[in-house]
C-alpha positions as CSV (number, residue, x, y, z in Angstrom):
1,X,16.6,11.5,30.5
2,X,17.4,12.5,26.9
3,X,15.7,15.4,25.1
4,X,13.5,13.1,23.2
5,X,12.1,11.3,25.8
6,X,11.1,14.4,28.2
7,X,9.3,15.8,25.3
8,X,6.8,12.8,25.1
9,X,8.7,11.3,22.0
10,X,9.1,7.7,21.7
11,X,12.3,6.0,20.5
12,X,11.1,3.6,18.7
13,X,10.4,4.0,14.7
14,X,7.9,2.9,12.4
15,X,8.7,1.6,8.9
16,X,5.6,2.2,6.0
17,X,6.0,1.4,3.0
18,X,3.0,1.4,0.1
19,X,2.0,-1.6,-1.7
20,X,4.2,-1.0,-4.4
21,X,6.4,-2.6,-2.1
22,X,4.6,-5.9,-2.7
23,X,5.1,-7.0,0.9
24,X,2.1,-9.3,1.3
25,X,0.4,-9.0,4.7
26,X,1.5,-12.0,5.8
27,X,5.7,-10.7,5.5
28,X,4.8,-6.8,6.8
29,X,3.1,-8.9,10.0
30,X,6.4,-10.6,10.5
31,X,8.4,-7.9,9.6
32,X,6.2,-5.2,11.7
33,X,6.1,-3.1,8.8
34,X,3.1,-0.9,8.5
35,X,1.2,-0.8,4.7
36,X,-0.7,2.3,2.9
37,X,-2.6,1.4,-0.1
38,X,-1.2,2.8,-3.2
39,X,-4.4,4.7,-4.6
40,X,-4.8,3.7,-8.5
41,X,-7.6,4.9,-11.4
42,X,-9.1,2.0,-13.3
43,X,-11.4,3.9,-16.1
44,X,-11.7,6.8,-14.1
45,X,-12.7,5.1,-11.1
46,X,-10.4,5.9,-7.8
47,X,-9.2,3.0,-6.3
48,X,-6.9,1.4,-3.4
49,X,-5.0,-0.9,-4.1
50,X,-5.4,-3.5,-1.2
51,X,-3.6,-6.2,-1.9
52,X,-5.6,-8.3,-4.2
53,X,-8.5,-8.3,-1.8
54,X,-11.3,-6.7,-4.1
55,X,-10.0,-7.7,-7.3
56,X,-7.8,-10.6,-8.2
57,X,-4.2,-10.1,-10.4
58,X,-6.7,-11.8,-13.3
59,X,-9.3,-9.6,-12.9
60,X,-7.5,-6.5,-13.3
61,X,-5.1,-8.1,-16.0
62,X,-8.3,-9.0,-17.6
63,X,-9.4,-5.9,-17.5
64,X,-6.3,-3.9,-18.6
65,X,-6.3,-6.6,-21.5
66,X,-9.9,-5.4,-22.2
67,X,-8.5,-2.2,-22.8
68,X,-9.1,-0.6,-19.5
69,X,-7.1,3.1,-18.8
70,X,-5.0,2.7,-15.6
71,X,-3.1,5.8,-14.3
72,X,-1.7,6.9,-11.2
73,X,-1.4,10.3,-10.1
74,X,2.3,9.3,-10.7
């Protein structure tokens, strides 16, 4: 048994990416890839970005359009 394995570690690896990545879930499910919302601020409100699920691409184009500040802590 190799030294990883008799400490209780696993050989196996996970991949996580953020949704920067613009994996949709549909490609990270087939590529067993794991996702973490890339946090965002849309006029000082904190969001996630979850993949278009609480705000469509219009929406938030719309928005930005509007005149909307959006920052990351990047």
């Amino acid at each position: 048994m190799d030294k990883a394995a008799s400490a209780g570690h696993s050989d196996r690896c996970r991949i996580v990416v953020d949704t920067c990545c613009d994996f949709s879930p549909e490609v990270a499910a087939n590529l067993d890839v794991d996702i973490l919302g890339f946090p965002f601020i849309i006029d000082g409100e904190e969001r996630t970005d979850d993949i278009w699920s609480s705000i469509t691409p219009k929406e938030f184009y719309d928005r930005m359009r509007a005149g909307a500040r959006v920052s990351t802590s990047a």
